[in-house]
N, C-alpha and C positions, 0 to 999 in steps of 0.2 A: 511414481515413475522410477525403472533402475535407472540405472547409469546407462550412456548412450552409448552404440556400437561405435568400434573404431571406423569402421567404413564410414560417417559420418562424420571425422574430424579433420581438420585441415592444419596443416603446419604456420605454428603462428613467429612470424618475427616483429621484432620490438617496430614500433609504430609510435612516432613521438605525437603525432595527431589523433589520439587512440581516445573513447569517451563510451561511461557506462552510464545506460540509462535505465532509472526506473519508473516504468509508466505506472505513477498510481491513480486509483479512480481520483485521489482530493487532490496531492502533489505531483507533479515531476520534478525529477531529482536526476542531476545529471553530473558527474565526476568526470572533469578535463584533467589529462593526463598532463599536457605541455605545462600547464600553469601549477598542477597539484591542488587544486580546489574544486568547489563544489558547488552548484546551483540548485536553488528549490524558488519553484514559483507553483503558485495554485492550479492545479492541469483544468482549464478553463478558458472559453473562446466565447467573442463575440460578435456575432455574423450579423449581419447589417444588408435588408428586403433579399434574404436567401444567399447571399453569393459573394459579398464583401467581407472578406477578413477585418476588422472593427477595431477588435485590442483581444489580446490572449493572456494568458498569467495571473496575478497579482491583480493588475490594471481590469482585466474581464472580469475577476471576479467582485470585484469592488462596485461593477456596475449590477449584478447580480439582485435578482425581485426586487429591481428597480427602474430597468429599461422600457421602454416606449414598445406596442407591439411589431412595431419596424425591424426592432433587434432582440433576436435568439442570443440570450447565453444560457450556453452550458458546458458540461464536460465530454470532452472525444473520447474516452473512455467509460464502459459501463462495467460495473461489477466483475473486473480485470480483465476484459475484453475491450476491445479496438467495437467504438461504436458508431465512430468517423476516420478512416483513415484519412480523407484529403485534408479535414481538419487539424488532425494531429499532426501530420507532416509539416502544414502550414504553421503553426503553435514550435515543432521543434528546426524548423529553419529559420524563423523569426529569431527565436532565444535564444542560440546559437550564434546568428551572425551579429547580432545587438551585445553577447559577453565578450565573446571569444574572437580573439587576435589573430590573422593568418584565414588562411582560404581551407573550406570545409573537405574541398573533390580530394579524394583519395584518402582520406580518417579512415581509422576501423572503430567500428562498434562495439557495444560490448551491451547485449539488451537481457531483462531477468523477463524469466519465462514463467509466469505464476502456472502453477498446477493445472492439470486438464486443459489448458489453451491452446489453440494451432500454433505450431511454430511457425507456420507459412506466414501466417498473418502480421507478424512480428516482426519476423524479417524482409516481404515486400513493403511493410512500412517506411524503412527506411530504403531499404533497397532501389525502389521505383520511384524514391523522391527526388525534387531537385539538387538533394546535396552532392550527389554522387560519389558514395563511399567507396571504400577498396573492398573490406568483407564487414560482413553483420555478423558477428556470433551470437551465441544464445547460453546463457546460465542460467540453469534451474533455480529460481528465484530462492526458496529453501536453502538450499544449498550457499547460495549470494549471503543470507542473511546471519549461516552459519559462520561463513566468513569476517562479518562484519561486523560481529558477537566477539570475534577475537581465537574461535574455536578450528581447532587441526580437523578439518572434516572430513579428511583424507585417510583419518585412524582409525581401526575397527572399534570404534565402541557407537553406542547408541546417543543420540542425542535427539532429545524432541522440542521442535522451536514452533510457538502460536504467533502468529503473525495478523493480528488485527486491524486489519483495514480501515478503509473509508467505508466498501460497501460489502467486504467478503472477510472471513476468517480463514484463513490456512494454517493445516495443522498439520506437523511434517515428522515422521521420525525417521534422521538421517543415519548414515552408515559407510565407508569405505568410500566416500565422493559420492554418494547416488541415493537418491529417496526410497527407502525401502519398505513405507507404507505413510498416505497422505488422504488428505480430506479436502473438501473447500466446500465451507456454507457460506450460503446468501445472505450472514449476518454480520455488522459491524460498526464502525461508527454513525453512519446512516439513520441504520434502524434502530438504534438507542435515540437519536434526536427524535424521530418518527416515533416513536413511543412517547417520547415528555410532549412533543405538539399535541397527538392523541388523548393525552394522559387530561390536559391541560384544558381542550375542544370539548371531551366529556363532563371536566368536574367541573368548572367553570363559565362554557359556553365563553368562550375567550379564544380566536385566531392568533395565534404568531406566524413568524415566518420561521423558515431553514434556520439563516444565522443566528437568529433569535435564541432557537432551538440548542443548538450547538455552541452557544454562549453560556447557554442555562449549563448542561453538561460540565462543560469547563469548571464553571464557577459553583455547582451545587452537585454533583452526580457523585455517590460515594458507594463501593459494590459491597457493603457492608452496614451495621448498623450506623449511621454518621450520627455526629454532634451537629446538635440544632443550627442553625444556618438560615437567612432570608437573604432574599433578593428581588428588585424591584425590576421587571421587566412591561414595557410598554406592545399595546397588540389592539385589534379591534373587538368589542364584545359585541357579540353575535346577535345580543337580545336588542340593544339600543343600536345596533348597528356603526358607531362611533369609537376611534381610538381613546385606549383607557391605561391606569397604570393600574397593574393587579403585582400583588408580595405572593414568592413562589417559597414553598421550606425545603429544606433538603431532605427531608423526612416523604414530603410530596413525590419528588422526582426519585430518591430509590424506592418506594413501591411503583413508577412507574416505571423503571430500566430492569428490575431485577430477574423481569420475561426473559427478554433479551440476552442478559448477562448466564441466565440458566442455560439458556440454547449452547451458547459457548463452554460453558461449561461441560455439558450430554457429550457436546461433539470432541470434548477433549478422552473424558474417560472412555468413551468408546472405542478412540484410536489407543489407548492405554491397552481397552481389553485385549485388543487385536496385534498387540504387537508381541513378537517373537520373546520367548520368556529371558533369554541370554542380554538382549536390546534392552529390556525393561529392567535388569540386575544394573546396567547401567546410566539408565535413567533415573533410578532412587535414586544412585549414587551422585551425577550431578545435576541434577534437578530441570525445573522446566524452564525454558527460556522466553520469555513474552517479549516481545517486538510489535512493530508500527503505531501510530499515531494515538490509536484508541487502548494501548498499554497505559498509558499515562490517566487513565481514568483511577482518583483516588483506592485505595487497599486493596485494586483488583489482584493482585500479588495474591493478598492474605487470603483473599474469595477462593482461589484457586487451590492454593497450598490447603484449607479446611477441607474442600469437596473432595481434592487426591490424595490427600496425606504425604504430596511430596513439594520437598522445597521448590520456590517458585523465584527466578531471576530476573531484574527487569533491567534492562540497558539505559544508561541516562539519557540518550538521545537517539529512541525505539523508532523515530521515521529514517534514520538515517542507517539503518543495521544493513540493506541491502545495497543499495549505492554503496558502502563503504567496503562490503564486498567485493563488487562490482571492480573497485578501486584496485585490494588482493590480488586480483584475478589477474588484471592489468602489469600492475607492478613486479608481482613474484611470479617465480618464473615453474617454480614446484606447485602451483595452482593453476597452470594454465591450462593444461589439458579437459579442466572442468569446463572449458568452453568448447563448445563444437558448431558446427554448420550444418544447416538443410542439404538437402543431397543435394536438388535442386543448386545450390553454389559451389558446392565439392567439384562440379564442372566448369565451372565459368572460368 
């Protein structure tokens, strides 16, 4: 996506009730300006015979493949799309008036726009909810994350930032404030758990669950040759039908992710191919930047930097690169214009 038309942007003044949020498919992350902090609770709800808001967060998710069929949980977001608005609304007025001090009517917003999504959708989110905000802005999530990274995005040079989700990759290579060629696959930390259940269901005839799944990852997944490694994970075997303890190698689980991890990989050289030769003279130059939750998967750095041949950068705290943007955007005053408004509000 370039950079947005001016007819699009609205005059922003300082707003001491001001808050950026990033709706991600596993967290929400939200940056309150009045206090100068930050919130991350698990973007997860649980609805109780259809219609009862239950527990949302942290708390939802804790109840998570383990509820009664009376109570739904899951996530208001799907693979960076809104997959419940009333839910999410209800999820961020709850979390909101439970942290935060003072009355919500009249905040500005500050929401990151992940690649190819409605902006409509984004902004009646909060918009049409009870909080009753002043304005919704919107930052190109990319762009949020460049920020967050610590990087002048505003400068002509090229920068390419992978941003590995819960359940999406974005791959972005910025320019002059505006995305000047991007990607988004259906793959990411998800589907790396969904491969070790897979991995696991075929060689073994052994069930786990999600978090099972995604524990194993943490504690065994390595995007390169790893040192030997076990761990003992509890699941039901399929044959005797009864929970069992089965020993998992690290050896196991990266031939089971390294599908996965190659996908991400295609998707990166590809945008490499495709990008402007001048953009790419500076991209050798400062290397790649890896962001979100599933960065944090051991040597993936190293995986990266062997497949492109260029140096690979990882932020110490990759879920927080876009929120901390978000934050930028808010605060300084030579990055604001990076936020703009629906037309649809340009009038209100």
């Amino acid at each position: 996506r370039q950079s947005h038309c001016g007819d699009c942007k609205k005059e922003y003044t300082m707003n001491n009730h001001s808050f950026g949020c990033d709706f991600g498919s596993y967290h929400l992350k939200i940056y309150n300006r009045d206090a100068d902090g930050y919130l991350m609770q698990h973007n997860m709800v649980a609805v109780q015979d259809k219609d009862k808001l239950l527990a949302c967060g942290d708390e939802a998710y804790a109840m998570y493949e383990k509820a009664p069929a009376n109570i739904h949980v899951g996530a208001p977001m799907s693979y960076g799309n809104l997959a419940s608005i009333s839910n999410m609304q209800a999820f961020l007025k709850k979390l909101l008036e439970e942290n935060i001090k003072g009355q919500l009517k009249g905040a500005d917003f500050f929401v990151a726009l992940p690649t190819d999504m409605q902006e409509r959708n984004f902004t009646m989110l909060i918009q049409d909810s009870a909080m009753k905000p002043k304005t919704v802005y919107l930052v190109d999530k990319p762009v949020a994350a460049g920020l967050g990274l610590g990087i002048n995005v505003k400068e002509a040079q090229g920068v390419l930032i992978v941003d590995i989700g819960a359940e999406t990759t974005e791959i972005s290579v910025l320019s002059l404030g505006g995305t000047v060629i991007s990607r988004l696959i259906q793959t990411g930390g998800r589907s790396i758990d969904d491969a070790i259940q897979s991995a696991i269901r075929k060689e073994y005839s052994f069930f786990i669950g999600s978090k099972t799944a995604e524990n194993i990852k943490k504690e065994l997944a390595d995007a390169i040759d790893p040192e030997e490694k076990t761990m003992q994970i509890c699941g039901r075997n399929m044959v005797v039908g009864l929970p069992q303890m089965l020993e998992l190698s690290s050896a196991f689980v990266y031939d089971a992710i390294k599908e996965q991890l190659g996908i991400i990989t295609d998707a990166i050289k590809t945008i490499l191919e495709r990008t402007p030769p001048e953009l790419g003279v500076d991209i050798i130059a400062n290397g790649i930047y890896l962001t979100g939750g599933s960065a944090r998967i051991r040597n993936l750095d190293q995986l990266l930097q062997k497949k492109t041949g260029i140096s690979v950068k990882v932020d110490e705290d990759p879920e927080m690169c876009v929120v901390r943007g978000l934050a930028r955007v808010i605060n300084e005053k030579e990055f604001r214009p990076l936020a703009f408004v629906t037309k649809e509000q340009k009038y209100v």
